[in-house]
PyMOL Python script that loads the backbone (N, CA, C, O; Angstrom):
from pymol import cmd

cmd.read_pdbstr("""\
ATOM      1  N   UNK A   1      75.408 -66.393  11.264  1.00  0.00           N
ATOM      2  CA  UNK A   1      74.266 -66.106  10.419  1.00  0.00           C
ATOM      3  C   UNK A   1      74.300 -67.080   9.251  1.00  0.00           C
ATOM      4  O   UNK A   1      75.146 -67.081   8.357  1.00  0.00           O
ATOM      5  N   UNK A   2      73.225 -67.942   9.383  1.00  0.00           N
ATOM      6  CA  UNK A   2      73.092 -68.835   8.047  1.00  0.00           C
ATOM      7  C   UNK A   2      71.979 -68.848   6.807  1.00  0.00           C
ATOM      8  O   UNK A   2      70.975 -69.546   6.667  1.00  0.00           O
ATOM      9  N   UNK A   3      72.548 -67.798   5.954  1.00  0.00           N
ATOM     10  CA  UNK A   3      71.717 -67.749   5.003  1.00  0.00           C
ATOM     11  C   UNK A   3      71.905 -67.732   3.921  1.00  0.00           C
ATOM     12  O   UNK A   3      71.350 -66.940   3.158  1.00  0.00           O
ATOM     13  N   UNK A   4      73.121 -69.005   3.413  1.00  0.00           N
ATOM     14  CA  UNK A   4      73.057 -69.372   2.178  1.00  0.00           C
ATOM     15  C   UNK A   4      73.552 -68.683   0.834  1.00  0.00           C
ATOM     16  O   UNK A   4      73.870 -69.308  -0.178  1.00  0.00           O
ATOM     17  N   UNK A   5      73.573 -67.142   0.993  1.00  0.00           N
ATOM     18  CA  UNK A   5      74.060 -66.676  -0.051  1.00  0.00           C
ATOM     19  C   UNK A   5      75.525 -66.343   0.463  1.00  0.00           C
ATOM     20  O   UNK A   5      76.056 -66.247   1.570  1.00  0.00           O
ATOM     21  N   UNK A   6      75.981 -66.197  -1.027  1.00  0.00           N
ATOM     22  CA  UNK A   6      77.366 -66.385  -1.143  1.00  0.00           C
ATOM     23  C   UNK A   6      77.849 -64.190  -1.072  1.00  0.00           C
ATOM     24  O   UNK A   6      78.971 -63.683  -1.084  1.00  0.00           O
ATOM     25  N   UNK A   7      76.965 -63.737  -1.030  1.00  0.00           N
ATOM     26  CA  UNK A   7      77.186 -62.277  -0.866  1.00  0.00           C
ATOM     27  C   UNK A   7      75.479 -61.847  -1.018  1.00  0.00           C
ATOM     28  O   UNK A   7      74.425 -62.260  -1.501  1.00  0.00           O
ATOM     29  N   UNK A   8      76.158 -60.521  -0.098  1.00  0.00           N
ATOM     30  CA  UNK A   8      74.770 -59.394   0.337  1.00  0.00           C
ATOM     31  C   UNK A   8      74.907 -58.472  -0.841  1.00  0.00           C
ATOM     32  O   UNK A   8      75.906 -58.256  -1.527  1.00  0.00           O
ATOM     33  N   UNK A   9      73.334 -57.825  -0.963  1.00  0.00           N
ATOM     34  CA  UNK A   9      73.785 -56.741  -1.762  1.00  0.00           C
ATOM     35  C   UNK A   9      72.732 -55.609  -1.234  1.00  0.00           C
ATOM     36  O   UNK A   9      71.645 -55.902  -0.737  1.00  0.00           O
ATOM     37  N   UNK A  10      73.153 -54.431  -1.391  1.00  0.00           N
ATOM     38  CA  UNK A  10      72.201 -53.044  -0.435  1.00  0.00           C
ATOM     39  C   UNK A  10      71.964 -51.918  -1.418  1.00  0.00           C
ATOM     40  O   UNK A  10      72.912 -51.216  -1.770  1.00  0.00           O
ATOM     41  N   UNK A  11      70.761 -51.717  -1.871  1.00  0.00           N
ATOM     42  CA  UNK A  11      70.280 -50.861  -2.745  1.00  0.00           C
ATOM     43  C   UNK A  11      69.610 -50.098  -2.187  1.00  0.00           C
ATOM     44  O   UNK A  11      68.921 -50.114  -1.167  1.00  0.00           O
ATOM     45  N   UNK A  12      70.025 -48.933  -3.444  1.00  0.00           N
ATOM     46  CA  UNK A  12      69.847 -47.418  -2.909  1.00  0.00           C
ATOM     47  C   UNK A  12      68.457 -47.379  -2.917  1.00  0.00           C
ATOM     48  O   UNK A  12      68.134 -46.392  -2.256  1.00  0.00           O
ATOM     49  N   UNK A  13      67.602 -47.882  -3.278  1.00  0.00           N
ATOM     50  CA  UNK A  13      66.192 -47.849  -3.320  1.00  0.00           C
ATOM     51  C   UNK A  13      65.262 -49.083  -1.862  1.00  0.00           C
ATOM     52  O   UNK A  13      64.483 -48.783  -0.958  1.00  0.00           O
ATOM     53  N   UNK A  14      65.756 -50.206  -2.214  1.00  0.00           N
ATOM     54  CA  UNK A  14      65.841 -50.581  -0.831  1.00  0.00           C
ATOM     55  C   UNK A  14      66.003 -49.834   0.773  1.00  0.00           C
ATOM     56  O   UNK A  14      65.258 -49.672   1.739  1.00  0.00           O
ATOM     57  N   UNK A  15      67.230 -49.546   0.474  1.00  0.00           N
ATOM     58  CA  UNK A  15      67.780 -47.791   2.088  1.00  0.00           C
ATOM     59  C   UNK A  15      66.887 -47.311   1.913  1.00  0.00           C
ATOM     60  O   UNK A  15      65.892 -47.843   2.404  1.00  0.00           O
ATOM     61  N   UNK A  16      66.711 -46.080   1.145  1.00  0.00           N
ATOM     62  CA  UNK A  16      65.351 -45.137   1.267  1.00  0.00           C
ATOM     63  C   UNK A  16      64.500 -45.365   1.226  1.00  0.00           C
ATOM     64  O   UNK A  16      63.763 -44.445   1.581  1.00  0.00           O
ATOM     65  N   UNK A  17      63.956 -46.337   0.911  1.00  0.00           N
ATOM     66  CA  UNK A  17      62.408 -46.603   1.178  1.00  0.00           C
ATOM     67  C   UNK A  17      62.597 -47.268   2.741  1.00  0.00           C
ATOM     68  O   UNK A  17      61.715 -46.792   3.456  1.00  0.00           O
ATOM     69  N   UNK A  18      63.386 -48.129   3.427  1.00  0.00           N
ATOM     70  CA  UNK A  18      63.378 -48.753   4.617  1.00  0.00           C
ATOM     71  C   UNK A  18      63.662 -47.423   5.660  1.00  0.00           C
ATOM     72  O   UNK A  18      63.077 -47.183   6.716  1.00  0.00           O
ATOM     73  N   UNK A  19      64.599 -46.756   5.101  1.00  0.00           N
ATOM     74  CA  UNK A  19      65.290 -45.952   6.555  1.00  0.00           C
ATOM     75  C   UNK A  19      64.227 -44.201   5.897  1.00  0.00           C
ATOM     76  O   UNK A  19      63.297 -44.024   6.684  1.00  0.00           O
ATOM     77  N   UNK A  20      64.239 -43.401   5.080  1.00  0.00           N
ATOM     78  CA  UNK A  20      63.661 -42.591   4.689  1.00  0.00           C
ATOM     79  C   UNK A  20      62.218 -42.509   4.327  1.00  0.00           C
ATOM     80  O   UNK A  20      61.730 -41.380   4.272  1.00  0.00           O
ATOM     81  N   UNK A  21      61.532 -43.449   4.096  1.00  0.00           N
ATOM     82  CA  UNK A  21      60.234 -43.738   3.880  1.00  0.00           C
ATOM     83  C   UNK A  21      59.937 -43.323   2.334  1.00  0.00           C
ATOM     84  O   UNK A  21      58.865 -42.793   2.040  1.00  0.00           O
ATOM     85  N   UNK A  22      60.397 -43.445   1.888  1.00  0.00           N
ATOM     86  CA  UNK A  22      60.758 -42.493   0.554  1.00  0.00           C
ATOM     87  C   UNK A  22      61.099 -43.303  -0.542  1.00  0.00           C
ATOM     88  O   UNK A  22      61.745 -44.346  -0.450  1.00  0.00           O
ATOM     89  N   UNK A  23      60.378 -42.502  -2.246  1.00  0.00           N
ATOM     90  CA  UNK A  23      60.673 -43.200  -3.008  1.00  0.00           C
ATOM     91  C   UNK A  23      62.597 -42.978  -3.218  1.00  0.00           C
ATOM     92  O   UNK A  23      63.174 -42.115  -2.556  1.00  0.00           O
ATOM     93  N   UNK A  24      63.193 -43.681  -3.985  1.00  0.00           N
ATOM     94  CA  UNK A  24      64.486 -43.463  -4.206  1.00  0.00           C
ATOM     95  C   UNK A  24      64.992 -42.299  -5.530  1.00  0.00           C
ATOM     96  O   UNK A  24      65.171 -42.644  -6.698  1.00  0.00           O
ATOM     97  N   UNK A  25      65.095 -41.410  -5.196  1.00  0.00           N
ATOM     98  CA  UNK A  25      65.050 -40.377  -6.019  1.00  0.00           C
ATOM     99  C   UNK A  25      66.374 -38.440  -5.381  1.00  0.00           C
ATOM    100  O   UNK A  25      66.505 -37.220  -5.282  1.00  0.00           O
ATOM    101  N   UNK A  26      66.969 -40.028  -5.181  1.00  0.00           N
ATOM    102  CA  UNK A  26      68.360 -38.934  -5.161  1.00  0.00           C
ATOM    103  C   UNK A  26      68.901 -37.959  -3.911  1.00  0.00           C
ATOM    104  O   UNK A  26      69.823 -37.151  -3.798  1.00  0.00           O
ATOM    105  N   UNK A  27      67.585 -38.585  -2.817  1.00  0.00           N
ATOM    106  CA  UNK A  27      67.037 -37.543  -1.396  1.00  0.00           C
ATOM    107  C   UNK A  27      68.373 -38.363  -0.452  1.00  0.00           C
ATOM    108  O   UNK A  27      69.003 -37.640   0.320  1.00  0.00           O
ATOM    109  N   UNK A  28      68.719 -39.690  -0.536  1.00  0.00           N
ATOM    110  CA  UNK A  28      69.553 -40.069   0.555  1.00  0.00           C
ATOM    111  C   UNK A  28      70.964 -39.345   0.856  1.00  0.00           C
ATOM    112  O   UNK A  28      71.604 -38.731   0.003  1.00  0.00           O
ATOM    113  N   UNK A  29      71.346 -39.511   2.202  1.00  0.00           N
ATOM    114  CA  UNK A  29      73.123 -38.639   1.991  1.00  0.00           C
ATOM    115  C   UNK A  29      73.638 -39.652   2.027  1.00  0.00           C
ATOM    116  O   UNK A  29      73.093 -40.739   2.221  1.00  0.00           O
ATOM    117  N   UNK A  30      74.963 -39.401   1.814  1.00  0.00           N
ATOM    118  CA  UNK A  30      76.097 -40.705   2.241  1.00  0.00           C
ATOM    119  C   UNK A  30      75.784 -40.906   3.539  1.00  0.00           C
ATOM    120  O   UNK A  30      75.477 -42.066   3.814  1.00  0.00           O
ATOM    121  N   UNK A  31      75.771 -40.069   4.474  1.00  0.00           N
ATOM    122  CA  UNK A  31      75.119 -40.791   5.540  1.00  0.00           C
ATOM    123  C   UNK A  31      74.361 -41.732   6.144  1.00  0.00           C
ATOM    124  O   UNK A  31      74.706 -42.511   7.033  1.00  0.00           O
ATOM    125  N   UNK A  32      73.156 -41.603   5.540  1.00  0.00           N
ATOM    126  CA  UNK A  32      72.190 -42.360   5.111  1.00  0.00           C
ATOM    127  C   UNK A  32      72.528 -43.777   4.690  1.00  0.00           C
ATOM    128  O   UNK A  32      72.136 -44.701   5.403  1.00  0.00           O
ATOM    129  N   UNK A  33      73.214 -44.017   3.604  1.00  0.00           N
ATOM    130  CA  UNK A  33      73.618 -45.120   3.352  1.00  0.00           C
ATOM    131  C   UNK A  33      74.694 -45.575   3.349  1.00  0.00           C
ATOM    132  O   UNK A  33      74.806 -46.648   2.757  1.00  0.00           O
ATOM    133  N   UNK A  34      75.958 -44.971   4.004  1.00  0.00           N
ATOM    134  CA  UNK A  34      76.882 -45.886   4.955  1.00  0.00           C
ATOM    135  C   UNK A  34      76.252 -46.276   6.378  1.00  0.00           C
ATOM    136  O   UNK A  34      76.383 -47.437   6.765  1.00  0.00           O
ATOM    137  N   UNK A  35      75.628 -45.416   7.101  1.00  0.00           N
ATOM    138  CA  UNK A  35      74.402 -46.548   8.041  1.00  0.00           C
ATOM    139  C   UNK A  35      74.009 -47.329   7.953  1.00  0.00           C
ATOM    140  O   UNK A  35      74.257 -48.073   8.902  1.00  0.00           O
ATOM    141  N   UNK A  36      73.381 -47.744   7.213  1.00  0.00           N
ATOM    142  CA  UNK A  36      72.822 -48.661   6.346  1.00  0.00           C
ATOM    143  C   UNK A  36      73.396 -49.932   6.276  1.00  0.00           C
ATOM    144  O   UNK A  36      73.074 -51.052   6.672  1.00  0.00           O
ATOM    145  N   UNK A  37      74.418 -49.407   5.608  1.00  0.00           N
ATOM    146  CA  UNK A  37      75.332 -50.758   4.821  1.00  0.00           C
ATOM    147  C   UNK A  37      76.316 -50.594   6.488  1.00  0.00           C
ATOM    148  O   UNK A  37      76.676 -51.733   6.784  1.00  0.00           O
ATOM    149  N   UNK A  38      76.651 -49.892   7.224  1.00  0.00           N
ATOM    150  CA  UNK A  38      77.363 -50.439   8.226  1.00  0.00           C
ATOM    151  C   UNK A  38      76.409 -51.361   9.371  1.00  0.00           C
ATOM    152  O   UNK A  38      76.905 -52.201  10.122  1.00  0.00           O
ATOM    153  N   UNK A  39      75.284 -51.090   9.334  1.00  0.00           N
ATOM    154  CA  UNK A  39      74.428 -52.109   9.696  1.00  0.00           C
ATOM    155  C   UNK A  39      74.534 -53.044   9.636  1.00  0.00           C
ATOM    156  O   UNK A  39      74.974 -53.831  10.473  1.00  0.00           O
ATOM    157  N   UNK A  40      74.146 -53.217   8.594  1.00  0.00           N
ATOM    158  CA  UNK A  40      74.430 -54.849   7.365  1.00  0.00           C
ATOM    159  C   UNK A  40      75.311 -55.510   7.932  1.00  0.00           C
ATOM    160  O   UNK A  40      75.111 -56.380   8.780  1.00  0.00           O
ATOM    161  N   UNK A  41      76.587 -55.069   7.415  1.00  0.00           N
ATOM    162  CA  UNK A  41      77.764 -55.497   7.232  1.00  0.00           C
ATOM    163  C   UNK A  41      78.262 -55.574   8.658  1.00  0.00           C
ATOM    164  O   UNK A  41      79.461 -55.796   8.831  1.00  0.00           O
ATOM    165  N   UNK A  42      77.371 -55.394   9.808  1.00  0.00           N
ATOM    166  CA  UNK A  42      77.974 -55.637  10.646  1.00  0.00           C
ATOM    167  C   UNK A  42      76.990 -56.830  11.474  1.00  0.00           C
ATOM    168  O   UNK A  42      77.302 -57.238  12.593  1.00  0.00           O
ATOM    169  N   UNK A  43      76.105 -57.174  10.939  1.00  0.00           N
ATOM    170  CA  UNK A  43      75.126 -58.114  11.619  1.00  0.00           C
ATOM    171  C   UNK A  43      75.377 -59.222  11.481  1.00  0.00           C
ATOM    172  O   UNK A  43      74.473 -60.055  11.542  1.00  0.00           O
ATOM    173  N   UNK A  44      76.935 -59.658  11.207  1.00  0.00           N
ATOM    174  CA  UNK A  44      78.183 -61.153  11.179  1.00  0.00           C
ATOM    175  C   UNK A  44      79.304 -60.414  10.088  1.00  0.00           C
ATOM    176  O   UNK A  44      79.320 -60.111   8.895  1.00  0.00           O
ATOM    177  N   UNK A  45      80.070 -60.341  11.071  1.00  0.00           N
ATOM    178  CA  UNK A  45      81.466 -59.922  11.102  1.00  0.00           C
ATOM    179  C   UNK A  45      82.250 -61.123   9.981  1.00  0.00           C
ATOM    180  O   UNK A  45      83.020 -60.957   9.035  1.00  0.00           O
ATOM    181  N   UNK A  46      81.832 -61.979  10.406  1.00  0.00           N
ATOM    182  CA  UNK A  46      82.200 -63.544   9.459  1.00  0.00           C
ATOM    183  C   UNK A  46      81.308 -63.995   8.128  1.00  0.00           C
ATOM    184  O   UNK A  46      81.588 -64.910   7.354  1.00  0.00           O
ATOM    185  N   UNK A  47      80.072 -63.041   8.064  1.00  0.00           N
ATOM    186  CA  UNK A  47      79.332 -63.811   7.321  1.00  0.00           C
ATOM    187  C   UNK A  47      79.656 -63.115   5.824  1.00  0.00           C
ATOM    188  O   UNK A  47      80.575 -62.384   5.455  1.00  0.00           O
ATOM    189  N   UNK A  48      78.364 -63.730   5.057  1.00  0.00           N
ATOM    190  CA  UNK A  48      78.932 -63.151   3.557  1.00  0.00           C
ATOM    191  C   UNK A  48      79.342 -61.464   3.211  1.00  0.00           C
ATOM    192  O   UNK A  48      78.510 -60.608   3.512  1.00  0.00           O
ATOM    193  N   UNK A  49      80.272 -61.172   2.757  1.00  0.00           N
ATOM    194  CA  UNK A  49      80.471 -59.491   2.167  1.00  0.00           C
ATOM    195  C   UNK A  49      79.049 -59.101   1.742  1.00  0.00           C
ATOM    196  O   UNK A  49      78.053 -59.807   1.581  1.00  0.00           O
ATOM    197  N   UNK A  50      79.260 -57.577   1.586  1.00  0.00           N
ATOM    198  CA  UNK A  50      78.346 -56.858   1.272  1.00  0.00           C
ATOM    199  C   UNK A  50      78.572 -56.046   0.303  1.00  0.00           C
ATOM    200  O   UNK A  50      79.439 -55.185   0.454  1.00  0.00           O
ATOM    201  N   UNK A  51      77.757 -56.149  -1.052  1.00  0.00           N
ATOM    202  CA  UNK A  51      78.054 -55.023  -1.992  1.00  0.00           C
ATOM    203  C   UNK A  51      77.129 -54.100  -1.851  1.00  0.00           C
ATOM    204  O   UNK A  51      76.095 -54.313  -1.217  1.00  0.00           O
ATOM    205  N   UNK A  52      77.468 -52.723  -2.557  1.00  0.00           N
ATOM    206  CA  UNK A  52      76.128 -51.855  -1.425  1.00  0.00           C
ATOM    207  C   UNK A  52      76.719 -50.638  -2.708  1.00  0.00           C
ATOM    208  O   UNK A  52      77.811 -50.428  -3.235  1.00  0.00           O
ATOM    209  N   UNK A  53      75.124 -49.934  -2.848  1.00  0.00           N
ATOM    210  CA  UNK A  53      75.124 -49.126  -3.894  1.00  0.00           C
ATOM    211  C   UNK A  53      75.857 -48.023  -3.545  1.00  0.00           C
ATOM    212  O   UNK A  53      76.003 -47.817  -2.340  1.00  0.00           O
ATOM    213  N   UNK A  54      76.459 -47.104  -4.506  1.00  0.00           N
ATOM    214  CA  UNK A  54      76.958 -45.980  -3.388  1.00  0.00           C
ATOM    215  C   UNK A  54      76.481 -44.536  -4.173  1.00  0.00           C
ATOM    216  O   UNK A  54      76.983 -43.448  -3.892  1.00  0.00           O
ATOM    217  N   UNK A  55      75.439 -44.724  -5.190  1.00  0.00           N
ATOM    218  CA  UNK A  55      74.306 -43.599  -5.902  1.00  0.00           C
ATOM    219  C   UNK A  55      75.504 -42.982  -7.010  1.00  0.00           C
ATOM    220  O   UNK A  55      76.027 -43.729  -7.837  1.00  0.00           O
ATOM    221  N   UNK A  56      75.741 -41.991  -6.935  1.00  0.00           N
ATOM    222  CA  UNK A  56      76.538 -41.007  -8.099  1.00  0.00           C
ATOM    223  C   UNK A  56      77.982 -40.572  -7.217  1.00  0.00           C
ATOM    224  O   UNK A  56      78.827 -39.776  -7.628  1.00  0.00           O
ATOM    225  N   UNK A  57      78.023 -41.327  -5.874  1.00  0.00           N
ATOM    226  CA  UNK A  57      79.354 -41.198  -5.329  1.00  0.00           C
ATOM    227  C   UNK A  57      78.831 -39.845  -4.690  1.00  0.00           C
ATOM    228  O   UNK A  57      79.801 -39.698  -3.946  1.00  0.00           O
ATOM    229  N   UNK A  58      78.379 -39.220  -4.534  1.00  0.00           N
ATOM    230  CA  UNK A  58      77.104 -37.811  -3.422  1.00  0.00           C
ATOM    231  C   UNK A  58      78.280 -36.635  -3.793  1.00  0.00           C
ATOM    232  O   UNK A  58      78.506 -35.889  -2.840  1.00  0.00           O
ATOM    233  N   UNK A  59      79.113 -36.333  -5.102  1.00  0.00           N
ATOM    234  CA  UNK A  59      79.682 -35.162  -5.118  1.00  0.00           C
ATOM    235  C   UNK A  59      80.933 -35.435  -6.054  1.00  0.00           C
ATOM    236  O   UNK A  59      81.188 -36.493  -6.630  1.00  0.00           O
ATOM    237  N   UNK A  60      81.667 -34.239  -6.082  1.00  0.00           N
ATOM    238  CA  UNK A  60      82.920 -34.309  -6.961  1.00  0.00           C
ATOM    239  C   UNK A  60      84.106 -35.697  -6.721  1.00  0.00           C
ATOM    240  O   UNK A  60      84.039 -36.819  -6.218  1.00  0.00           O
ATOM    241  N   UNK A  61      84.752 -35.194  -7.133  1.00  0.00           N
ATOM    242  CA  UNK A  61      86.224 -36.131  -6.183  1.00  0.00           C
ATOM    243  C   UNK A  61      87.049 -36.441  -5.252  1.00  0.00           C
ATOM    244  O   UNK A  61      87.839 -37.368  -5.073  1.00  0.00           O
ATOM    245  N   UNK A  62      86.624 -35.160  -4.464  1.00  0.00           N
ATOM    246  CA  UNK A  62      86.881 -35.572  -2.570  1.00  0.00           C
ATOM    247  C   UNK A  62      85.987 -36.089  -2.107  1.00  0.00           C
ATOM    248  O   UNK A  62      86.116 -37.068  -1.370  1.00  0.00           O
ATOM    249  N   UNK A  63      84.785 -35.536  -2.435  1.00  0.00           N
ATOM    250  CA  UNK A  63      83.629 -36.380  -1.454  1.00  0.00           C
ATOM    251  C   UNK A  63      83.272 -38.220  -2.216  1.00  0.00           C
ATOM    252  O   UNK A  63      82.828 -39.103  -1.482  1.00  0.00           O
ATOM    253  N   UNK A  64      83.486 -38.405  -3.305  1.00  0.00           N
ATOM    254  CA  UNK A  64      83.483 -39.935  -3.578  1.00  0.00           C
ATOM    255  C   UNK A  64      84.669 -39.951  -2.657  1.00  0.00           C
ATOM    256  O   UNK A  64      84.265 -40.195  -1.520  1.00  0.00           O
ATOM    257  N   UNK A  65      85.992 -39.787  -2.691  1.00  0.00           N
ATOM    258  CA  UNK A  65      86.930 -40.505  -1.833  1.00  0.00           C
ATOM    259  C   UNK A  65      86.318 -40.420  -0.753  1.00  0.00           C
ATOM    260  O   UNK A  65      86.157 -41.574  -0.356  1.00  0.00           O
ATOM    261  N   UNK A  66      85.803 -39.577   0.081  1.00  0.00           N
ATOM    262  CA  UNK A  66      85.308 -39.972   1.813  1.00  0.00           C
ATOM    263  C   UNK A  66      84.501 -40.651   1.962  1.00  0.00           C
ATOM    264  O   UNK A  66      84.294 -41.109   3.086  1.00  0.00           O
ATOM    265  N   UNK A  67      83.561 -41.056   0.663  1.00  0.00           N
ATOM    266  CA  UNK A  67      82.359 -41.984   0.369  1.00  0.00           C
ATOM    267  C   UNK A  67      83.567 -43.540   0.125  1.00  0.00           C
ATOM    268  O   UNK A  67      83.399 -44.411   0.979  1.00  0.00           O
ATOM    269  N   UNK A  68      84.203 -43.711  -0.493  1.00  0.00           N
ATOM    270  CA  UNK A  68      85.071 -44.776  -0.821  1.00  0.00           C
ATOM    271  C   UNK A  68      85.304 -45.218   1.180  1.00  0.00           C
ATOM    272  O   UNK A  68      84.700 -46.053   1.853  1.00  0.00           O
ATOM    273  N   UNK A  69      86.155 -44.468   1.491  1.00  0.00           N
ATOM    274  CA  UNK A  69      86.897 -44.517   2.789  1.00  0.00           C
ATOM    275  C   UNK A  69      85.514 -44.758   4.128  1.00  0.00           C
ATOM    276  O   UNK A  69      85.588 -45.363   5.198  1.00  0.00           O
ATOM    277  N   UNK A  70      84.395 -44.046   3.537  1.00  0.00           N
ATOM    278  CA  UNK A  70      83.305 -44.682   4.646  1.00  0.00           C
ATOM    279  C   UNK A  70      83.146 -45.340   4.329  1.00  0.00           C
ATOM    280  O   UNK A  70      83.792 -46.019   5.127  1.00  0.00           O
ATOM    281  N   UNK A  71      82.616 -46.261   3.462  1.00  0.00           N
ATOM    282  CA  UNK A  71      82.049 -47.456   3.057  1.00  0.00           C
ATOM    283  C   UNK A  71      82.890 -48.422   3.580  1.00  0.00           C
ATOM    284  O   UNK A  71      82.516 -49.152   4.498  1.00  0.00           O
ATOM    285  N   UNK A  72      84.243 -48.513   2.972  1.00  0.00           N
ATOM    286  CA  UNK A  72      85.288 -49.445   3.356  1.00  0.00           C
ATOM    287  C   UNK A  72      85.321 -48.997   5.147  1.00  0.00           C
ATOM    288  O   UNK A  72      85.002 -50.064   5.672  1.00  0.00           O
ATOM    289  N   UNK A  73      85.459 -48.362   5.857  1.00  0.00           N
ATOM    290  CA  UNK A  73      85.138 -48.256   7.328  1.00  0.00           C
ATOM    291  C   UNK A  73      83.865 -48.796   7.568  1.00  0.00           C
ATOM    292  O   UNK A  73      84.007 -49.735   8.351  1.00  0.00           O
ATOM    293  N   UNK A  74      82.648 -48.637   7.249  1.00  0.00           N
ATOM    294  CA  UNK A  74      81.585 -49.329   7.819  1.00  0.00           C
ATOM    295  C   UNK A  74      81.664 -50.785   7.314  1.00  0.00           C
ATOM    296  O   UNK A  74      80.600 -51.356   7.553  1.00  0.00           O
ATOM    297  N   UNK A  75      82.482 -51.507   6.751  1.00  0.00           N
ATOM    298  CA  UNK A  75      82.996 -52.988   6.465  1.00  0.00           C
ATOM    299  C   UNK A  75      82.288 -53.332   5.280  1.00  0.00           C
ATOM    300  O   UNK A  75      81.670 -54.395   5.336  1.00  0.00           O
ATOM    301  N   UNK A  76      82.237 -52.729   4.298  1.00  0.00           N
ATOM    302  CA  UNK A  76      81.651 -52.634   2.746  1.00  0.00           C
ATOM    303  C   UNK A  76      82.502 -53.477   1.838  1.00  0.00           C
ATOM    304  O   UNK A  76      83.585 -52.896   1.766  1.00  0.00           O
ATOM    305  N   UNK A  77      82.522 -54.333   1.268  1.00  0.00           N
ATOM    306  CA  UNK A  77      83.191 -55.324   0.245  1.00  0.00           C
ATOM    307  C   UNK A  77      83.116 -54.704  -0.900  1.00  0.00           C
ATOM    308  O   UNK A  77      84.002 -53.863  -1.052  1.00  0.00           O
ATOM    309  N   UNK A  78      82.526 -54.792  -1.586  1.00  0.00           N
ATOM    310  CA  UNK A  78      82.744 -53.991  -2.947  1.00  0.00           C
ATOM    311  C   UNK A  78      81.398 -53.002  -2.663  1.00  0.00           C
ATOM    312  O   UNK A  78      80.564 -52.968  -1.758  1.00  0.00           O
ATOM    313  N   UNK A  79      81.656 -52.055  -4.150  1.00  0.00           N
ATOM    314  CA  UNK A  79      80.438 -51.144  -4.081  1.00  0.00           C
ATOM    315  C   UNK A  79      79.928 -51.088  -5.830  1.00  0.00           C
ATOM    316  O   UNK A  79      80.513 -51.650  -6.757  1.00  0.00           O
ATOM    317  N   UNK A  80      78.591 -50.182  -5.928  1.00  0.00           N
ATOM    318  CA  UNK A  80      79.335 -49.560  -7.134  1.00  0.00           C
ATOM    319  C   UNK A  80      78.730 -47.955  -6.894  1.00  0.00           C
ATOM    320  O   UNK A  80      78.197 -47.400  -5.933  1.00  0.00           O
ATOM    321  N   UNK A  81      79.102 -47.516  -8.287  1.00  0.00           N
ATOM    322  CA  UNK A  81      78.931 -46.293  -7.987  1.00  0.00           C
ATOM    323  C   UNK A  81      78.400 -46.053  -9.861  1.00  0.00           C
ATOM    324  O   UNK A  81      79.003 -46.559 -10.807  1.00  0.00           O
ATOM    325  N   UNK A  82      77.161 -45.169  -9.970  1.00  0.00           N
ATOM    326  CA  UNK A  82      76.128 -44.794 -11.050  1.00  0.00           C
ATOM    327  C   UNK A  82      77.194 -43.397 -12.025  1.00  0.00           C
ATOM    328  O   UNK A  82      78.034 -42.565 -11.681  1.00  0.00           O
ATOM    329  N   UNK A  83      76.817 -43.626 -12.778  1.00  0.00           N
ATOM    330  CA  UNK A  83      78.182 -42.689 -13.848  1.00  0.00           C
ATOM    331  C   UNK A  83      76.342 -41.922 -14.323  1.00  0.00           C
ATOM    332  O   UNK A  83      76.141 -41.708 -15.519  1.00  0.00           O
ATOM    333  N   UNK A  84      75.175 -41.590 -13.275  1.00  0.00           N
ATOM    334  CA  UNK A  84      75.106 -40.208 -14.207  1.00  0.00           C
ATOM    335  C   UNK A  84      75.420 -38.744 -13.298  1.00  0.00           C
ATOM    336  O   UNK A  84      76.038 -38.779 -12.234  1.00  0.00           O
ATOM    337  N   UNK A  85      74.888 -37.471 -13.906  1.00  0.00           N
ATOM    338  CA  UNK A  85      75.528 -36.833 -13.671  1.00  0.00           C
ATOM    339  C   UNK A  85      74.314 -35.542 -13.512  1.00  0.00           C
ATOM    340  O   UNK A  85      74.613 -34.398 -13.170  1.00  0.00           O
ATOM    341  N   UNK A  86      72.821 -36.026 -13.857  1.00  0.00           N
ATOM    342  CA  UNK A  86      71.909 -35.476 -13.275  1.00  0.00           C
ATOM    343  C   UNK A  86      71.018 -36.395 -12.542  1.00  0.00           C
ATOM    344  O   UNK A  86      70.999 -37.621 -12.655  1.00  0.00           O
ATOM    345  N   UNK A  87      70.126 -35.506 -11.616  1.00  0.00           N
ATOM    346  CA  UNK A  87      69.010 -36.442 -10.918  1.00  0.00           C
ATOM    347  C   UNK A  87      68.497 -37.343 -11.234  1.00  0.00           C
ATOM    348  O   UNK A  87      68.264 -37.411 -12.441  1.00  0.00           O
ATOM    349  N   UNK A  88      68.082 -38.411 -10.425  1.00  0.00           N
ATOM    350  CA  UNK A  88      67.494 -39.992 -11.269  1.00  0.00           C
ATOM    351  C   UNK A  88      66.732 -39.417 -12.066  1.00  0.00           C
ATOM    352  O   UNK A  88      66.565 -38.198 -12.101  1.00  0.00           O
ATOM    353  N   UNK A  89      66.003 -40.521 -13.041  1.00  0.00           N
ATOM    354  CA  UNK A  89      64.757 -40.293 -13.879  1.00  0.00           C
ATOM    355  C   UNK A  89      63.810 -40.413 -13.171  1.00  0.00           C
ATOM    356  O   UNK A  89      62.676 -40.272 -13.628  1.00  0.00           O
TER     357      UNK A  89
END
""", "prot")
cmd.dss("prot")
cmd.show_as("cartoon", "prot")
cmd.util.cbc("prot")
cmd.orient("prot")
C-alpha cells in the first residue's frame, strides 16, 4: 500500500458516521471500533501504524484494560484515550 503518510489515524467520529451511520455522540462500543481499526490496520500488515481513537476507554479500569489488549490485538500502534467523564457535548 503506497500512500505516503508516515502514520494512519482512526476517529471516533469518522467510525460512526462510516460503520453506524451516526453522528458521533458516545453510541459506538468498543466493538465497534476495534473493528474498525482492526480493519485498517490490517489492510498492509507492513504499511504505516495506526493511531486510532479509543473514546473515554468504554468503562472503569478493567474494561479500558480489555479495550488496551483489543486494540493492541487488532494491530493498533498507539491510541488515545479522552479524560472526560460525562457524555460528549
Amino acid at each position: 500500500l503506497q500512500v505516503g503518510f508516515p502514520a494512519l489515524y482512526m476517529t471516533g467520529a469518522g467510525t460512526t458516521a462510516s460503520r453506524l451511520g451516526m453522528a458521533d455522540l458516545g453510541i459506538a462500543h468498543l466493538s465497534d471500533m476495534k473493528d474498525h481499526a482492526e480493519m485498517i490496520a490490517n489492510l498492509d500488515p507492513y504499511g504505516p501504524p495506526l493511531i486510532a481513537d479509543m473514546d473515554t476507554g468504554y468503562g472503569g479500569p478493567l474494561i479500558v484494560d480489555k479495550a488496551v489488549k483489543a486494540y493492541i490485538r487488532a494491530g493498533v500502534a498507539g491510541f488515545h484515550i479522552e479524560d472526560q467523564i460525562q457524555n460528549k457535548r
